[in-house]
DSSP file (Angstrom, degrees, kcal/mol; ACC not computed):
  #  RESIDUE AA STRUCTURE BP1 BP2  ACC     N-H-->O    O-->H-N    N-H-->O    O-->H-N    TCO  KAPPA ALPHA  PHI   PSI    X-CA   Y-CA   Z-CA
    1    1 A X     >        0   0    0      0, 0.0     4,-1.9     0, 0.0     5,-0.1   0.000 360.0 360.0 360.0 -34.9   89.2  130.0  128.0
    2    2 A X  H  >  +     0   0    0      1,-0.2     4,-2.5     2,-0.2     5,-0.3   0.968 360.0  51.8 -74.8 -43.8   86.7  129.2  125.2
    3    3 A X  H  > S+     0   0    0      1,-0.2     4,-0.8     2,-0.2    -1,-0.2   0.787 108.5  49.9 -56.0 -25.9   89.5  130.1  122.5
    4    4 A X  H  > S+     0   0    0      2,-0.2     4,-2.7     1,-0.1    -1,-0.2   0.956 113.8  43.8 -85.7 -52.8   91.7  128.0  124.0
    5    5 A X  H  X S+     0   0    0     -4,-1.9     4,-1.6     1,-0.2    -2,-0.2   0.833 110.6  55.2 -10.7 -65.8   89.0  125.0  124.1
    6    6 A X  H  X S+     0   0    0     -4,-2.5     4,-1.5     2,-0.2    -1,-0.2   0.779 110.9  46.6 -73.3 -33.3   88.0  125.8  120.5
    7    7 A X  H  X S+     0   0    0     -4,-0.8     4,-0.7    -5,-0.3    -2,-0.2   0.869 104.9  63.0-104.5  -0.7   91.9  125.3  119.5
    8    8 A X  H  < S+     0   0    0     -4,-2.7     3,-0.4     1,-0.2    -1,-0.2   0.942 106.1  40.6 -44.7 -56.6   92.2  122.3  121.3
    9    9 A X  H  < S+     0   0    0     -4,-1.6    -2,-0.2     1,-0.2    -1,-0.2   0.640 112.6  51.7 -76.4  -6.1   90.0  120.6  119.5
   10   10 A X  H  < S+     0   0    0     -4,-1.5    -1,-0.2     2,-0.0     2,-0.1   0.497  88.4 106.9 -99.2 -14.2   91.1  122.0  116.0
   11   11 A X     <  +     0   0    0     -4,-0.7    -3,-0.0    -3,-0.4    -4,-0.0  -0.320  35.9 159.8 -69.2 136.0   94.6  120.9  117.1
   12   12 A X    >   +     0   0    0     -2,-0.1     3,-0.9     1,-0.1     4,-0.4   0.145  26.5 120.7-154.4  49.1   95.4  117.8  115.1
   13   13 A X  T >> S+     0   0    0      1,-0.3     3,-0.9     2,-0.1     4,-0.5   0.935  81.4  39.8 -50.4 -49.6   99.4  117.6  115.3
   14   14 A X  H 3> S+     0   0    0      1,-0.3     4,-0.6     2,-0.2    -1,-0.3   0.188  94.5  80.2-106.5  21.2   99.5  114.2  116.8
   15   15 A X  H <> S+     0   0    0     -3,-0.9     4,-0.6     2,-0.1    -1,-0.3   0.675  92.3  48.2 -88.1 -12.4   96.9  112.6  115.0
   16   16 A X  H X> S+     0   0    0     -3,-0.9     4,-3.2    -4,-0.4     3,-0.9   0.885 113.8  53.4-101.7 -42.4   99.0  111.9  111.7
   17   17 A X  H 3< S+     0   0    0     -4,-0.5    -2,-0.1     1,-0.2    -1,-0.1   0.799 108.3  52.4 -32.5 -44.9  101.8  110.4  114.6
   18   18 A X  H 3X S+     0   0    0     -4,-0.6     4,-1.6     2,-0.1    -2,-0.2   0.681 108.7  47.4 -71.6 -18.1   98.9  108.4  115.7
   19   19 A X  H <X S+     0   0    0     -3,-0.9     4,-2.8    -4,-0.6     5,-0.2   0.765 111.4  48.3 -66.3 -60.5   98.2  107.1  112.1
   20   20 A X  H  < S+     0   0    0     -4,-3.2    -2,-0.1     2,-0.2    -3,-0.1   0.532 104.5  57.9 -90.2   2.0  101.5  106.2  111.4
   21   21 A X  H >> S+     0   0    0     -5,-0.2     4,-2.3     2,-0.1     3,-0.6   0.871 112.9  52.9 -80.5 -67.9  101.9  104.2  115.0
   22   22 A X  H 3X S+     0   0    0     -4,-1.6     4,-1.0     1,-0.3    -2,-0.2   0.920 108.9  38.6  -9.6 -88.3   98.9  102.4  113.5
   23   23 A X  H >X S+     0   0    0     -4,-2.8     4,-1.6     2,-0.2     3,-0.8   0.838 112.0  55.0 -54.8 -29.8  100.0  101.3  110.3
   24   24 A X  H <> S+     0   0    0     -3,-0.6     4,-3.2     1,-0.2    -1,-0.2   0.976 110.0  54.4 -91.3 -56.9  103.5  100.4  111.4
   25   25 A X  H 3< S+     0   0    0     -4,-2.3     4,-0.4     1,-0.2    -1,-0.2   0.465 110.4  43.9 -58.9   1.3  101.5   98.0  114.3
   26   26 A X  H <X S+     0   0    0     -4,-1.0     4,-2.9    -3,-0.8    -2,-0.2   0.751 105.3  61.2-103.5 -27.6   99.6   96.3  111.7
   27   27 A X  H  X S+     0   0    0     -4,-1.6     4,-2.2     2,-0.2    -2,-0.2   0.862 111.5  48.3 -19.7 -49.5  102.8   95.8  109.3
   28   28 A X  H  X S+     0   0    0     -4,-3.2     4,-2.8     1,-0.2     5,-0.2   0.974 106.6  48.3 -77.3 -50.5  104.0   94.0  112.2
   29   29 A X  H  > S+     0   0    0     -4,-0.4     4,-3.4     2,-0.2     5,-0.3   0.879 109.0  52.2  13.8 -86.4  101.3   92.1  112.8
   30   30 A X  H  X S+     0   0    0     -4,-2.9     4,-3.8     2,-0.2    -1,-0.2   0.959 115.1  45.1 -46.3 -50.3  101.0   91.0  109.1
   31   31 A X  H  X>S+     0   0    0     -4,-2.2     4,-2.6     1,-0.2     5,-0.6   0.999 109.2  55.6 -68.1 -61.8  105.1   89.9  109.1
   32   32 A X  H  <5S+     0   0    0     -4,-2.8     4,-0.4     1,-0.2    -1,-0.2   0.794 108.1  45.1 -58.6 -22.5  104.9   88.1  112.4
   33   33 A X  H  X5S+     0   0    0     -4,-3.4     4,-1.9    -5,-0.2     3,-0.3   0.955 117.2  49.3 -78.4 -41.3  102.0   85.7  111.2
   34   34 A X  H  <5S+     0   0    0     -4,-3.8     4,-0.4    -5,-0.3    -2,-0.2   0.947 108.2  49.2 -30.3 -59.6  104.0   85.2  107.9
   35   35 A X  T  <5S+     0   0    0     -4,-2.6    -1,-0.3     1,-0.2    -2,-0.2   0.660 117.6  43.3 -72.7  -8.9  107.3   84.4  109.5
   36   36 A X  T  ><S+     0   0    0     -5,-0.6     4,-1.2    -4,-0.4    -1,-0.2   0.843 119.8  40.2-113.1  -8.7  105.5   81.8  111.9
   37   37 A X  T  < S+     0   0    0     -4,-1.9     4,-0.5     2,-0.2    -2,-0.2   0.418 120.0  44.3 -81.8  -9.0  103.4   80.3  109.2
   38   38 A X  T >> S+     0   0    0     -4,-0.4     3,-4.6    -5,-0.3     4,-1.4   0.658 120.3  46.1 -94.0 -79.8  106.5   80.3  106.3
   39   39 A X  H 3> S+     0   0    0      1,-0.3     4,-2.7     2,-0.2    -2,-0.2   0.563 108.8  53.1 -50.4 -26.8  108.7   78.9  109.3
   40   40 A X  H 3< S+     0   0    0     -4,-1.2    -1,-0.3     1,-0.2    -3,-0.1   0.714 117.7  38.0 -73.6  -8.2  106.0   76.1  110.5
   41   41 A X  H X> S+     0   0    0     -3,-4.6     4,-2.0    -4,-0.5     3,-0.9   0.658 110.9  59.6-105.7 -22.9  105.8   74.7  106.8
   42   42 A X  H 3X S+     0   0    0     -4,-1.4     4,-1.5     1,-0.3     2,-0.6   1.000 108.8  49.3 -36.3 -74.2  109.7   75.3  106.4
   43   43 A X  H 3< S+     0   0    0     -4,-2.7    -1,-0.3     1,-0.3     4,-0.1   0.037 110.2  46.6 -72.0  32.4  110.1   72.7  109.6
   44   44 A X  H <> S+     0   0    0     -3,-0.9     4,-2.1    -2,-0.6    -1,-0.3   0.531 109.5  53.4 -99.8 -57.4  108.0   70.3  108.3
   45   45 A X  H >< S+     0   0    0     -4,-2.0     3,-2.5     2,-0.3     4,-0.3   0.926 118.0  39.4 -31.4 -80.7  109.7   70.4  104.8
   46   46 A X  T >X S+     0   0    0     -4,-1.5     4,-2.6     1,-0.3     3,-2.2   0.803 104.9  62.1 -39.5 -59.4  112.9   69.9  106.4
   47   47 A X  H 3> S+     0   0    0      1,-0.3     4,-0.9     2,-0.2    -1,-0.3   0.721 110.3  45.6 -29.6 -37.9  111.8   67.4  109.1
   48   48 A X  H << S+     0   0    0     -3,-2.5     4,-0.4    -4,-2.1    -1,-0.3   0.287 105.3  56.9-109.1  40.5  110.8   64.8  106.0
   49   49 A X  H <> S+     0   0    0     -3,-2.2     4,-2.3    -4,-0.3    -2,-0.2   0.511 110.8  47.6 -90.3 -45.2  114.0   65.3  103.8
   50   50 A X  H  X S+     0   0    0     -4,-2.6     4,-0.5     2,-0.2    -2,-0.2   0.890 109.3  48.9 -68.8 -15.9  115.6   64.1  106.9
   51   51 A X  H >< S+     0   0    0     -4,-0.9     3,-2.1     1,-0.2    -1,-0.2   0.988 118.3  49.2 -59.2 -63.9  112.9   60.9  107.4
   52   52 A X  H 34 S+     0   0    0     -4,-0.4    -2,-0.2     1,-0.3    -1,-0.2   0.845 115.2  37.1 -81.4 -22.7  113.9   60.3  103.7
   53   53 A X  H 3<        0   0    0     -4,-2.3    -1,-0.3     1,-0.2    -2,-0.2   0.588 360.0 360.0 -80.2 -13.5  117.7   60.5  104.0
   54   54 A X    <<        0   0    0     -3,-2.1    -1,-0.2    -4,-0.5    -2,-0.2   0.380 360.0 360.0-103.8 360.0  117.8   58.7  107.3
């Protein structure tokens, strides 16, 4: 019972799974605040070429 204990805790298969669940959920993170900060100054740009063309 105690060996089995002991190789629980030494187990560390899923930790590198857990790592890379991490990193790929702040990658996303990071792109979705880009794409909604590139696109809200995109629509602005666009919104005054059409004020100056209208």
């Amino acid at each position: 019972m105690k060996s089995s204990f002991l190789k629980f805790l030494d187990n560390e298969s899923g930790a590198t799974a857990i790592e890379y669940g991490l990193i790929g959920a702040l990658i996303s993170v990071i792109i979705i605040t880009a794409v909604k900060l590139v696109g809200s100054n995109l629509s602005q740009t666009f919104n005054k070429i059409a004020q100056n063309l209208s």
